[in-house]
MDTraj code that builds the backbone (N, CA, C; nanometers):
import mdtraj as md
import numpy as np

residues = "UNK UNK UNK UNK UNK UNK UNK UNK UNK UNK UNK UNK UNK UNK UNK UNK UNK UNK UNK UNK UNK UNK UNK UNK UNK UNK UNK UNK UNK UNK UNK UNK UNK UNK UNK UNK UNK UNK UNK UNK UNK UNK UNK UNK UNK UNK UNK UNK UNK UNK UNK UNK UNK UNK UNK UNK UNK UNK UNK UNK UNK UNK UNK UNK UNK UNK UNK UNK UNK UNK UNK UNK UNK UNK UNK UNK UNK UNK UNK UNK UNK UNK UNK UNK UNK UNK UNK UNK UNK UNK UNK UNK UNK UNK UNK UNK UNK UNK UNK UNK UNK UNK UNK UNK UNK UNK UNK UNK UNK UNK UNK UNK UNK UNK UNK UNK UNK UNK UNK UNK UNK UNK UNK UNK UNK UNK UNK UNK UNK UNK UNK UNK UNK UNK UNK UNK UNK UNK UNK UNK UNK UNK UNK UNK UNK UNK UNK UNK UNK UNK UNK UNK UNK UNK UNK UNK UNK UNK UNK UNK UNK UNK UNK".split()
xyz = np.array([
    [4.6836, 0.5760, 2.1022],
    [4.5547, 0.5159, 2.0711],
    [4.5324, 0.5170, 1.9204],
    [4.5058, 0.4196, 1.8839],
    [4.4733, 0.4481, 1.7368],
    [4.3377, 0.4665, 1.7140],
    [4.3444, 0.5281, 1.5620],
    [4.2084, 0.6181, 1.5434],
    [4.1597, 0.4982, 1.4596],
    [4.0056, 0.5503, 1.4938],
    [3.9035, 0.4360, 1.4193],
    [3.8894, 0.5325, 1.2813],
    [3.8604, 0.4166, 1.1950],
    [3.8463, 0.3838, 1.0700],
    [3.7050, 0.3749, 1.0238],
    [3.6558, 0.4478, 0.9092],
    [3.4592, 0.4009, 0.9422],
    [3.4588, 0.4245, 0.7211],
    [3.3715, 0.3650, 0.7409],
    [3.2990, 0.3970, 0.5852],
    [3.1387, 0.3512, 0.6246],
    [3.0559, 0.3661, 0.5184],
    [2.9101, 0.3682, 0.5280],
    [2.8550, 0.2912, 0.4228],
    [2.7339, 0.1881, 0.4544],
    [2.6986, 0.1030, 0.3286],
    [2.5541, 0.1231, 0.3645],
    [2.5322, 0.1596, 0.1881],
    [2.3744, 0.2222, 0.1535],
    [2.3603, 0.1814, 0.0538],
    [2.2102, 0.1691, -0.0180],
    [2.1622, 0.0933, -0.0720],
    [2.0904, 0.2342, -0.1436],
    [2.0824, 0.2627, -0.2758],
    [1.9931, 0.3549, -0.3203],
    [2.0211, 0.3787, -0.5107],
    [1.8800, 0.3896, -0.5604],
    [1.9010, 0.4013, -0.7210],
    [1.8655, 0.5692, -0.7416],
    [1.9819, 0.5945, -0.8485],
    [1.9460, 0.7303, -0.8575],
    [1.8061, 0.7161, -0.9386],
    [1.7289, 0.8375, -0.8481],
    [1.5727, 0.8516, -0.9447],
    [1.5760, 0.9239, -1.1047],
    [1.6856, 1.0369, -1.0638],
    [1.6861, 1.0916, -1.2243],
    [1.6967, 0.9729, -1.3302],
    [1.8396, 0.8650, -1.2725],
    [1.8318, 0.7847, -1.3745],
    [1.7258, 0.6775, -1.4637],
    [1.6972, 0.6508, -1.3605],
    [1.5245, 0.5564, -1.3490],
    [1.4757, 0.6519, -1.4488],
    [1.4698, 0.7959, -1.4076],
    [1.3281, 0.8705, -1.4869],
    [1.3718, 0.8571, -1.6211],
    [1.5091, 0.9148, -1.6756],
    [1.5736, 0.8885, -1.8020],
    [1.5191, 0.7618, -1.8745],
    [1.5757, 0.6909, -1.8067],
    [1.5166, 0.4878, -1.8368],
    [1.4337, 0.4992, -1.9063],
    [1.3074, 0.5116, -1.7887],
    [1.1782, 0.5078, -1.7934],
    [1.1214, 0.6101, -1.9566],
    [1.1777, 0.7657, -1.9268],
    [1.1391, 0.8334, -2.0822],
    [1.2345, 0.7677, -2.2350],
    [1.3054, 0.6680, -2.2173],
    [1.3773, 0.5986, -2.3189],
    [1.2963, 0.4502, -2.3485],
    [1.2553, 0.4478, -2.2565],
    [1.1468, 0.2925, -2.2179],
    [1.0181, 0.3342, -2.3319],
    [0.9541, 0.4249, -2.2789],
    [0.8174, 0.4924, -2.3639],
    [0.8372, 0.5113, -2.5004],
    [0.9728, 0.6017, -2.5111],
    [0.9779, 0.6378, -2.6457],
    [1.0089, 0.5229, -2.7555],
    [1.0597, 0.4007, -2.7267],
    [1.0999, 0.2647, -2.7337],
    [0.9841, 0.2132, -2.7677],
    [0.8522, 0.1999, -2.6798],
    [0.7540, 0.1375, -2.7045],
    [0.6641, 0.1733, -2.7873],
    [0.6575, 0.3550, -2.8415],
    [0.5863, 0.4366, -2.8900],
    [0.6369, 0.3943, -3.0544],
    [0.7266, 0.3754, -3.0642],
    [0.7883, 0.3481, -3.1958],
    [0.7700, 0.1958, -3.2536],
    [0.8068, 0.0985, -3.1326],
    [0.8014, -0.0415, -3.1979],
    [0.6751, -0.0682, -3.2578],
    [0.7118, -0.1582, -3.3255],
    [0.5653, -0.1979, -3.4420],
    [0.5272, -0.2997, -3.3666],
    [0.5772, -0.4513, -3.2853],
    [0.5278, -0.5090, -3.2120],
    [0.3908, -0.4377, -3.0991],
    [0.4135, -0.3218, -3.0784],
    [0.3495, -0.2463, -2.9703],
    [0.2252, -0.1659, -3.0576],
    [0.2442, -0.1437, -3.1853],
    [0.1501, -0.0784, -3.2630],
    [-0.0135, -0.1051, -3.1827],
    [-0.1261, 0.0090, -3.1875],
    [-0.2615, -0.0272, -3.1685],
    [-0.2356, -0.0741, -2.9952],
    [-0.1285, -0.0668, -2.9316],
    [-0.1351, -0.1354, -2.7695],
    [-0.1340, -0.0397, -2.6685],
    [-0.1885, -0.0956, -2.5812],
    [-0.2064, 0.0376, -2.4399],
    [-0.1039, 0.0295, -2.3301],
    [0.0587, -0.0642, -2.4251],
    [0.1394, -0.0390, -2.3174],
    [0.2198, 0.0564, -2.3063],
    [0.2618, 0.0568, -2.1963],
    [0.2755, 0.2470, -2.1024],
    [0.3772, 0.1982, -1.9639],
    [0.4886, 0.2718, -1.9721],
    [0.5659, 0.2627, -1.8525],
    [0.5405, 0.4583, -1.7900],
    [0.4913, 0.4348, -1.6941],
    [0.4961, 0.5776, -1.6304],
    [0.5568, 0.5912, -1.4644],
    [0.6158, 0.6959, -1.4076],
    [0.6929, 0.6702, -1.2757],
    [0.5659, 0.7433, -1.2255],
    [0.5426, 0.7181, -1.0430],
    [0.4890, 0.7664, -0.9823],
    [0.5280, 0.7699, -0.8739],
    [0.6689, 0.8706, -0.8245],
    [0.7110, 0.8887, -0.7025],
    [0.8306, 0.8387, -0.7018],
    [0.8403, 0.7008, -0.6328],
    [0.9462, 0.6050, -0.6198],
    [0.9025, 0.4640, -0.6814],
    [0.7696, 0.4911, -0.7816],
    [0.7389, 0.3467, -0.8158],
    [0.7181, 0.3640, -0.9313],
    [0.7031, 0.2999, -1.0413],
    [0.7079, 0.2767, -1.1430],
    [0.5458, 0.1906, -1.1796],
    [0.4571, 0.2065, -1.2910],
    [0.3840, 0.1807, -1.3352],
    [0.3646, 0.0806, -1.4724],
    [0.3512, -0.0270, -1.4533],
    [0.3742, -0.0918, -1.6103],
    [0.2248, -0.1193, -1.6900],
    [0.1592, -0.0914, -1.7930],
    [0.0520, -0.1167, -1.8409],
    [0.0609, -0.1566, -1.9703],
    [0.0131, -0.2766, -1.9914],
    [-0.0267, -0.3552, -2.1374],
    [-0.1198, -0.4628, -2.1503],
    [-0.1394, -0.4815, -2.3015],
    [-0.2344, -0.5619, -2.3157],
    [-0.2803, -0.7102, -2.2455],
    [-0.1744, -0.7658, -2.2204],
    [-0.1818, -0.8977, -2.1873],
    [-0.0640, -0.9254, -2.1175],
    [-0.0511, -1.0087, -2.0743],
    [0.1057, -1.0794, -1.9870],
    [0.2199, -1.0955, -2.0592],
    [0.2328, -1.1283, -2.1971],
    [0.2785, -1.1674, -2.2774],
    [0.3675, -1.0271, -2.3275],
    [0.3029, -0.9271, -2.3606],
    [0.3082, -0.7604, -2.3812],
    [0.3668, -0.7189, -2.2830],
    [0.3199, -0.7495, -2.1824],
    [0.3660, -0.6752, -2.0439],
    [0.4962, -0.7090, -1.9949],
    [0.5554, -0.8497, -1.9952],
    [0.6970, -0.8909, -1.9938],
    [0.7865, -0.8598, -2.1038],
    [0.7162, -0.7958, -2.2159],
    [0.7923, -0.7231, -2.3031],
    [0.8419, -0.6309, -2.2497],
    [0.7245, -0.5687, -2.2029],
    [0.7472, -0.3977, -2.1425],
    [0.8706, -0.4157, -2.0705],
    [0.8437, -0.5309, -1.9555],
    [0.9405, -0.5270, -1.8364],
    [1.0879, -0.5530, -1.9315],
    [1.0971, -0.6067, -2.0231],
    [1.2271, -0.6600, -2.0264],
    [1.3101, -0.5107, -2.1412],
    [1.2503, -0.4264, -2.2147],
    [1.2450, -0.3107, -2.2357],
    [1.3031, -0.1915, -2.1405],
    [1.2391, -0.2076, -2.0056],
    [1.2522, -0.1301, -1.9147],
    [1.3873, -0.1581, -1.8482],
    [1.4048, -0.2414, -1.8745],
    [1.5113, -0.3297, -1.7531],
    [1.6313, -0.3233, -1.8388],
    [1.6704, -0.3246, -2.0158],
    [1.7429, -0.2991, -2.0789],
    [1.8148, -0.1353, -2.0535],
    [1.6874, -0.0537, -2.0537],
    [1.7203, 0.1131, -2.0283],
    [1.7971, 0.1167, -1.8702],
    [1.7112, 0.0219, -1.8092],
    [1.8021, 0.0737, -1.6839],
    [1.9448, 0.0076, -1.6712],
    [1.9654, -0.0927, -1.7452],
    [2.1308, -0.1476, -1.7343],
    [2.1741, -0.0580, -1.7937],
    [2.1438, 0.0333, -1.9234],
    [2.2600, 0.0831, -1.9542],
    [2.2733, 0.2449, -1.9453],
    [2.1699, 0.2971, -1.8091],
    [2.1747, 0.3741, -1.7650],
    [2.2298, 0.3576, -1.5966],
    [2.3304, 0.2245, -1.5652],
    [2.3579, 0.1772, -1.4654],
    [2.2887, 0.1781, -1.3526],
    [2.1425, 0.1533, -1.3364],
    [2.0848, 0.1615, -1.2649],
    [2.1012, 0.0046, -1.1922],
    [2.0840, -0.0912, -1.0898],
    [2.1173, -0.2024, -1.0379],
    [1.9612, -0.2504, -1.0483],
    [1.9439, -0.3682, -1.1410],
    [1.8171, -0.4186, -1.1416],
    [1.7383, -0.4559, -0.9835],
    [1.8596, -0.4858, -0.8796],
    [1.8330, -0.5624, -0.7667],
    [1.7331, -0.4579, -0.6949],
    [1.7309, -0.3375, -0.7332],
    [1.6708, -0.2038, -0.6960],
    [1.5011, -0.2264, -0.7179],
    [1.4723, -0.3033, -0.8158],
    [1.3173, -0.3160, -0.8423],
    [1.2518, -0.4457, -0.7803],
    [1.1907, -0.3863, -0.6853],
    [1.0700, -0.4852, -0.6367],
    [1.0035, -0.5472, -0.7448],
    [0.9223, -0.6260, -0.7921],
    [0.7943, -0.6298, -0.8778],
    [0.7169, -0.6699, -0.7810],
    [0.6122, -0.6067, -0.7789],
    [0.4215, -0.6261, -0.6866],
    [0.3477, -0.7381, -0.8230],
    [0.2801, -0.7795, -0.7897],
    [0.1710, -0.8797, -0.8814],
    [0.1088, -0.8124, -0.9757],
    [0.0879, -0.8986, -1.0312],
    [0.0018, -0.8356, -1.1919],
    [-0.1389, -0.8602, -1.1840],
    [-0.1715, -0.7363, -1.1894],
    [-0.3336, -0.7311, -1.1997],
    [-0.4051, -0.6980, -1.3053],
    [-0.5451, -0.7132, -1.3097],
    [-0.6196, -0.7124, -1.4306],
    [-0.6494, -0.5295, -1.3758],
    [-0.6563, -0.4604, -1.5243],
    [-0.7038, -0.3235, -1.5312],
    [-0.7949, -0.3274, -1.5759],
    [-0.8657, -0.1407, -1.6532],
    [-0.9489, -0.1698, -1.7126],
    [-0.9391, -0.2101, -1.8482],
    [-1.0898, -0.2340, -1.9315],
    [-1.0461, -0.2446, -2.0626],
    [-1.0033, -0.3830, -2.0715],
    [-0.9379, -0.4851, -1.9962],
    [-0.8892, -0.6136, -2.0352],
    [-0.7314, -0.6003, -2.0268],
    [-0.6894, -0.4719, -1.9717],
    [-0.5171, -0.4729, -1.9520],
    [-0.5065, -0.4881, -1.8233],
    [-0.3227, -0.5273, -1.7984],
    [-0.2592, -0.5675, -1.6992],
    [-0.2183, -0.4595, -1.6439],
    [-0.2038, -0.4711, -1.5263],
    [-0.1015, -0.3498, -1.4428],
    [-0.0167, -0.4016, -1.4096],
    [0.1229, -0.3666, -1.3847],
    [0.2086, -0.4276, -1.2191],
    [0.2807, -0.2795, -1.1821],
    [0.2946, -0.2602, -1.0946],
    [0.3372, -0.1662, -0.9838],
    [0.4850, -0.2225, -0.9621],
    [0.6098, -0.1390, -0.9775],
    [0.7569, -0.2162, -0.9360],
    [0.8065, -0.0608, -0.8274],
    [0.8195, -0.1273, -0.7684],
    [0.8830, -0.0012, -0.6244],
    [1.0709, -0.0183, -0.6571],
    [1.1152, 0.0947, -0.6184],
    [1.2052, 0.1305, -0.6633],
    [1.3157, 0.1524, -0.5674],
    [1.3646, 0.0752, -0.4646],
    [1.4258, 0.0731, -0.3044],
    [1.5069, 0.1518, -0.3189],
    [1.4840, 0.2116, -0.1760],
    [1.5929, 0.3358, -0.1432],
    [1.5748, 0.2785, 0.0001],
    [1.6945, 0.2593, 0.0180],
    [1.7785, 0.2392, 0.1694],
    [1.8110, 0.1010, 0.1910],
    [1.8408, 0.0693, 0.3438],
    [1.8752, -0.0740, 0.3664],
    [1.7610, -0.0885, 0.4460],
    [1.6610, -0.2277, 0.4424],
    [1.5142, -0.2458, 0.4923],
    [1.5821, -0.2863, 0.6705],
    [1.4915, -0.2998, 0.7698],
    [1.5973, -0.3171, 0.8879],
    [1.6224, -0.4622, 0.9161],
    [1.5479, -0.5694, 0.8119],
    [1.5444, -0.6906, 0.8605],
    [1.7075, -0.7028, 0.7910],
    [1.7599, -0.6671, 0.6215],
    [1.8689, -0.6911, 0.5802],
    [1.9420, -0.6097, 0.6873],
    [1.9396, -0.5308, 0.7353],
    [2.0514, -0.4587, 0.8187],
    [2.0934, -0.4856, 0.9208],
    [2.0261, -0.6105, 0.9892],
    [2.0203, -0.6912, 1.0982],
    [2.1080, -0.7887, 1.0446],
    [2.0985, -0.8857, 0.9543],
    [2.1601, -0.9915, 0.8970],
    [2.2731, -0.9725, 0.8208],
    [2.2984, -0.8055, 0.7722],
    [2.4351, -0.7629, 0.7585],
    [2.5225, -0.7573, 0.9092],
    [2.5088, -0.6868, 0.9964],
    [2.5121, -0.6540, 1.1155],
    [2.5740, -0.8505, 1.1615],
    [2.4848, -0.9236, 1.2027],
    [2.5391, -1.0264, 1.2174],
    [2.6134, -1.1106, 1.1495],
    [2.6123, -1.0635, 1.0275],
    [2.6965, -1.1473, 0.9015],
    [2.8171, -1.0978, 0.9431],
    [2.8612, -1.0140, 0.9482],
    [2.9961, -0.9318, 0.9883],
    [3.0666, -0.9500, 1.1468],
    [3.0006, -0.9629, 1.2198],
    [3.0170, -1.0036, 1.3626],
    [3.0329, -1.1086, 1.3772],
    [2.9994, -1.1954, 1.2815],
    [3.0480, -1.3451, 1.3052],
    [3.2087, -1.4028, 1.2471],
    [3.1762, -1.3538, 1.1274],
    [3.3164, -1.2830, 1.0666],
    [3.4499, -1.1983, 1.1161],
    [3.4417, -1.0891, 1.1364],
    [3.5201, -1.0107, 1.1671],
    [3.5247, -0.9605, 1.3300],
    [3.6110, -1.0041, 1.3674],
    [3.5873, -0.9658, 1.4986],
    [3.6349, -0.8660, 1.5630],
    [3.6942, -0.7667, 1.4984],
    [3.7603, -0.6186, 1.5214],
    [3.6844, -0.5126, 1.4441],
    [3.5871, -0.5807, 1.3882],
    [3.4679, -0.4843, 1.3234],
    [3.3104, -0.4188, 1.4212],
    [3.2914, -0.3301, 1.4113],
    [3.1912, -0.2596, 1.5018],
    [3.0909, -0.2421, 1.3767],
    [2.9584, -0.2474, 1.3619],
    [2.8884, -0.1790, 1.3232],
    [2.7631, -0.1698, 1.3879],
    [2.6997, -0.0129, 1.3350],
    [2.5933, 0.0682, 1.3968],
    [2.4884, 0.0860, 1.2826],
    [2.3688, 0.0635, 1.3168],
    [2.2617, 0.0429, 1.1917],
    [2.2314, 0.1941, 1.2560],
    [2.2263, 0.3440, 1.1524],
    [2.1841, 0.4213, 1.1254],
    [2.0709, 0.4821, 1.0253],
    [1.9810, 0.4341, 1.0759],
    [1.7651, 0.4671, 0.9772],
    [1.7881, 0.3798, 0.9029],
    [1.8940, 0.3847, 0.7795],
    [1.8724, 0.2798, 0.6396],
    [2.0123, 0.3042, 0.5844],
    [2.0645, 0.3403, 0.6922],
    [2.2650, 0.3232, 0.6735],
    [2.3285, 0.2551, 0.7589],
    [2.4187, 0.1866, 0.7141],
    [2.4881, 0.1101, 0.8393],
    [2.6520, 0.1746, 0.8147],
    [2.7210, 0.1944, 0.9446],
    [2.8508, 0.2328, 0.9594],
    [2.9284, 0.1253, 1.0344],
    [3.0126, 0.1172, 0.9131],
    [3.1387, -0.0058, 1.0143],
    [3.2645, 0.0717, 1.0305],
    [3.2804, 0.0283, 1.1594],
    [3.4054, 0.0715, 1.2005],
    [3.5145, 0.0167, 1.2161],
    [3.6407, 0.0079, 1.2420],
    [3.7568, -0.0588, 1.2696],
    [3.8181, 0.0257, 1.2912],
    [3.9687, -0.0170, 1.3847],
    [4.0938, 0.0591, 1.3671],
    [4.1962, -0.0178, 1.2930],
    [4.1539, -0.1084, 1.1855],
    [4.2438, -0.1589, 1.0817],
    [4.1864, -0.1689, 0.9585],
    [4.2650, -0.1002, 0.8872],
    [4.1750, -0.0916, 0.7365],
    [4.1924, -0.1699, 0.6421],
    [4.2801, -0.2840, 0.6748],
    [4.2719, -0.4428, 0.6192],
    [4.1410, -0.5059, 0.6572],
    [4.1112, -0.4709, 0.7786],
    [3.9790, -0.5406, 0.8110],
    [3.8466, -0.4853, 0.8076],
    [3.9089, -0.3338, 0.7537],
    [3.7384, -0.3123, 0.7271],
    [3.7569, -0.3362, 0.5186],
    [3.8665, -0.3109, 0.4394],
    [3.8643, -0.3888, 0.2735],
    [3.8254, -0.4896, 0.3267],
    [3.8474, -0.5770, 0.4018],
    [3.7902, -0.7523, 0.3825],
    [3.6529, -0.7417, 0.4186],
    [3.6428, -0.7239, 0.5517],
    [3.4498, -0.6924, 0.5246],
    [3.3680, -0.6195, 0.4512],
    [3.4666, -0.5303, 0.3838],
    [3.4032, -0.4621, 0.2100],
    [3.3808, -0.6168, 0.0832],
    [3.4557, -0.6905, 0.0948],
    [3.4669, -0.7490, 0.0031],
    [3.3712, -0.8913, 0.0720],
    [3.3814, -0.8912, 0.1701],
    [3.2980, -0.9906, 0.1818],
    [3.1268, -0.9704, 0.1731],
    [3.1023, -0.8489, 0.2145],
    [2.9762, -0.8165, 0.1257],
    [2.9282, -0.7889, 0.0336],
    [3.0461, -0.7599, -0.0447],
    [3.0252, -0.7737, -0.2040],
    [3.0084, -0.9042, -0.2378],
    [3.0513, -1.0221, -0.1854],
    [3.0774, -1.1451, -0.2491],
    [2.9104, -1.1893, -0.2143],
    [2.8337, -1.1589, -0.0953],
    [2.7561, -1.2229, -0.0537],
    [2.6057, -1.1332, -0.1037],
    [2.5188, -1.2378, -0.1277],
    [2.4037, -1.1717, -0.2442],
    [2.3045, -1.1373, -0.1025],
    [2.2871, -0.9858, -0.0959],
    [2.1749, -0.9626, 0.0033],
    [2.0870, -0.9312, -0.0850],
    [2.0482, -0.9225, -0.1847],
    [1.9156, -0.9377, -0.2488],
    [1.8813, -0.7690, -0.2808],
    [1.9760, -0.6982, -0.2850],
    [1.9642, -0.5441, -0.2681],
    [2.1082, -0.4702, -0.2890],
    [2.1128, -0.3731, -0.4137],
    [2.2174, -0.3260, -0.4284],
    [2.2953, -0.2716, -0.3007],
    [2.4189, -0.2775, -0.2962],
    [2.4847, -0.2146, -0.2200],
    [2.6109, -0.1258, -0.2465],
    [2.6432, 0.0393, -0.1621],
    [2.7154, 0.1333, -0.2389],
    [2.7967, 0.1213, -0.0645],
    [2.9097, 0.1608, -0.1033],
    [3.0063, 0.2132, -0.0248],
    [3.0460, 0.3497, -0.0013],
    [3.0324, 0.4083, 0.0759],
    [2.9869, 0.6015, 0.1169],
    [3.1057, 0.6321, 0.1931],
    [3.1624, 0.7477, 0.1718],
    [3.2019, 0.8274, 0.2972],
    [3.3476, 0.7243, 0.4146],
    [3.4281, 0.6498, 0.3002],
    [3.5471, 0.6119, 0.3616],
    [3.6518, 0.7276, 0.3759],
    [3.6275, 0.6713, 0.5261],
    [3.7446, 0.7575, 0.6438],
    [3.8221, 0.7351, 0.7319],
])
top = md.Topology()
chain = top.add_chain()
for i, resn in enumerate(residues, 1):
    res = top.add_residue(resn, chain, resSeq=i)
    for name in ("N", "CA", "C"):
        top.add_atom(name, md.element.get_by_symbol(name[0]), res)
traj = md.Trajectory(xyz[None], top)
């Protein structure tokens, strides 16, 4: 009998790194002279992230600031939600960006069938916000590695625990 074959695909940003980002983001904004006299402010709260500045204009600064620290703290941009921009107090903007950890179950469904249509010696089992594929050929579980790399689910994806 041959033995099955399994690895695990998860979706998750390290938070330390984010937090790093995020205290390289501030200290970034605290210094620029563009930002001089401004009330913009990147702060984390949990798993979400906080953006505050003067105007829209300021505030897509912020974001594009933030988003520099996290590339080259390899964080996967695909990781940040952005929520809408709202008016604060004072005449400033907020936006709220959530920071995904796991696979949501609607993508894990449409992985799940993406692969089953595909591969037909492939098994997989959606576990909370992990999915495990199985095979007993490990040509065919590299090709359904690579075919979900090729295909944009809208959400980083890591490869865990090949066995």
């Amino acid at each position: 009998m041959a033995k099955e074959l399994s690895f695990d695909v998860v979706s998750h940003a390290d938070l330390d790194e984010v937090r790093n980002a995020v205290n390289m983001a501030q200290k970034e904004i605290a210094t620029r002279y563009d930002f001089k006299k401004s009330v913009s402010a990147v702060t984390m709260e949990g798993e979400a992230l906080v953006l505050v500045s003067d105007d829209q204009g300021k505030l897509k600064q912020v974001v594009e600031v933030l988003e520099e620290k996290l590339v080259r703290r390899k964080v996967p941009l695909k990781a940040l939600q952005y929520g809408k921009i709202e008016d604060a107090l004072g005449g400033s903007v907020r936006q709220r960006v959530v920071v995904a950890q796991g696979i949501p179950d609607e993508k894990a469904k449409a992985i799940n069938k993406f692969l089953r249509q595909g591969f037909k010696k492939v098994k997989v089992q959606i576990q909370g916000d992990t999915l495990r594929i199985f095979s007993s050929s490990k040509d065919e579980l590299q090709a359904a590695m690579q075919a979900m790399r090729d295909e944009d689910w809208g959400i980083p994806l890591q490869f865990t625990n090949y066995r």
